[in-house]
C-alpha positions as CSV (number, residue, x, y, z in Angstrom):
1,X,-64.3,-62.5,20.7
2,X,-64.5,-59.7,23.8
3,X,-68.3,-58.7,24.4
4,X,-70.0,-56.7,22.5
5,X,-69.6,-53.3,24.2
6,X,-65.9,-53.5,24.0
7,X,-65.9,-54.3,20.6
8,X,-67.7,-51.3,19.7
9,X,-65.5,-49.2,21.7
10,X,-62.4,-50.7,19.6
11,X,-64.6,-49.8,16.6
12,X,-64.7,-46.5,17.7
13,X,-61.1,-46.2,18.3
14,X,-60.7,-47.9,15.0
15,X,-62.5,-45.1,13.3
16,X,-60.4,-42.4,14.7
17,X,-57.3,-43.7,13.8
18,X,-59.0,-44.7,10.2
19,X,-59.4,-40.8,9.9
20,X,-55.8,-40.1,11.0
21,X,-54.4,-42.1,8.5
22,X,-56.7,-40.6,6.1
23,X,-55.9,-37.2,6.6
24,X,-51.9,-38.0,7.2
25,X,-52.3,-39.5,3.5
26,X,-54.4,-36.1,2.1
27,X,-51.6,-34.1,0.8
28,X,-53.7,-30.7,0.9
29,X,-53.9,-31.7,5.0
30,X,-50.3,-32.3,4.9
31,X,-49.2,-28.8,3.3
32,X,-51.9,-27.1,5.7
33,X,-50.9,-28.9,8.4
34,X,-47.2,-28.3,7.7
35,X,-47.5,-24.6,7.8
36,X,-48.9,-24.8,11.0
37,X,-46.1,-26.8,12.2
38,X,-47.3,-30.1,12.9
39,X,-45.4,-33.2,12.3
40,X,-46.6,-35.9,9.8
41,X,-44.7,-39.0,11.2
42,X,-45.7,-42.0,12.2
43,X,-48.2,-43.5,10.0
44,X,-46.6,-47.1,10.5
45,X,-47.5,-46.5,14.2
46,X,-50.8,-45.8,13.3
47,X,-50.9,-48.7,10.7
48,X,-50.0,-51.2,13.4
49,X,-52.6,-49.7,16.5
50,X,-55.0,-50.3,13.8
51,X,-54.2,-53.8,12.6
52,X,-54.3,-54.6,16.4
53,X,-57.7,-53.0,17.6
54,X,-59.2,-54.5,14.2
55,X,-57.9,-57.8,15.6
56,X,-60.2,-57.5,18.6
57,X,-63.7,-57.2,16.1
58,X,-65.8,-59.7,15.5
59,X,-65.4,-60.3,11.8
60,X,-68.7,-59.6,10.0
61,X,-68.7,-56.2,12.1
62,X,-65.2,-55.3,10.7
63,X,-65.8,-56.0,7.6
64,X,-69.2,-54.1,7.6
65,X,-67.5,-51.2,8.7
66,X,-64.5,-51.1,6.3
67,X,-67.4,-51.5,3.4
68,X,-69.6,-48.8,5.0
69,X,-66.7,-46.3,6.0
70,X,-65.5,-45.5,2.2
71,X,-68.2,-43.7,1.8
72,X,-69.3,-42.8,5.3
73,X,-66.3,-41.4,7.0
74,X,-68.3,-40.8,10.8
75,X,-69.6,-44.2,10.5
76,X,-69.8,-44.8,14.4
77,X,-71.7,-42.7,16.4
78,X,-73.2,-42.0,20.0
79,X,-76.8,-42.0,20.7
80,X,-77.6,-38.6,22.9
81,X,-81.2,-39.3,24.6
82,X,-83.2,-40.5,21.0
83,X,-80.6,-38.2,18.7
84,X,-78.2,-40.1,16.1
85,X,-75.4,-37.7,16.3
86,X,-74.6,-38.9,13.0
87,X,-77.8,-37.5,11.5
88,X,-79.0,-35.6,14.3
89,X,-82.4,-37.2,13.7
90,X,-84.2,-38.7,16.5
91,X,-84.4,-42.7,16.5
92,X,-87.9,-44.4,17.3
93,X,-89.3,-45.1,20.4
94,X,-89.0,-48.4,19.9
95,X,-85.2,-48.6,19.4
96,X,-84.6,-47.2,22.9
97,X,-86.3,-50.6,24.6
98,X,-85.4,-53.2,21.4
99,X,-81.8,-53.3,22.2
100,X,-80.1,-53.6,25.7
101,X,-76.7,-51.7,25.3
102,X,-73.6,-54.7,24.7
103,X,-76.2,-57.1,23.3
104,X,-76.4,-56.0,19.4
105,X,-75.0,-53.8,17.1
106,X,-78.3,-51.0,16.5
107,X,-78.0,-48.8,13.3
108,X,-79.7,-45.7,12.7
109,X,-82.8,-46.3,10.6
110,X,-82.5,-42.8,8.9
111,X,-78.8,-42.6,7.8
112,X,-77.5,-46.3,8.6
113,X,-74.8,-45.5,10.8
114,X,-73.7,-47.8,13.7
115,X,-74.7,-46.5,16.8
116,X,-73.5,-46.7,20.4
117,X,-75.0,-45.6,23.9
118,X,-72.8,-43.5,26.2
């Protein structure tokens, strides 16, 4: 498996083409969408990226985030200073120091969204 900090930016890549194909599937997105004049093709495309980026995860990471996702849709989300961005609530001091970025996967204790450091 790649390290850990590549893996969570494939995760986060992941997620943004999860929401692509969610909202190409929506058909009140697609209607909206179509009056503005944007195409709804390639979803196959989309299909495949995905397959291959989920490829690149570690598996009990993947599958935590396909279980978490249904109901979370912004499951992956930077850390700005202490802030979830997910939540917008700041994290304790001591998760700054516990984790060195790339070494674990750090949730938010407030809303339980995977975080990342940018």
């Amino acid at each position: 498996m790649p390290p850990l900090n590549e893996q969570l930016d494939a995760l986060v890549t992941l997620q943004d083409i999860d929401l692509m194909i969610r909202e190409s599937r929506d058909p009140e997105m697609a209607i909206h969408e179509g009056r503005l004049g944007f195409a709804r093709e390639n979803v196959q495309r989309l299909e495949q990226t995905r397959e291959r980026l989920a490829s690149r995860i570690d598996g009990p990471l993947l599958r935590t985030y396909e279980r978490m996702s249904r109901r979370i849709p912004r499951l992956v989300v930077p850390v700005e200073g202490r802030v979830c961005q997910g939540c917008r609530m700041s994290l304790p001091t001591s998760s700054s120091g516990r984790n060195t970025p790339g070494t674990s996967i750090e949730t938010c204790e407030n809303c339980g969204r995977i975080l990342y450091r940018i």
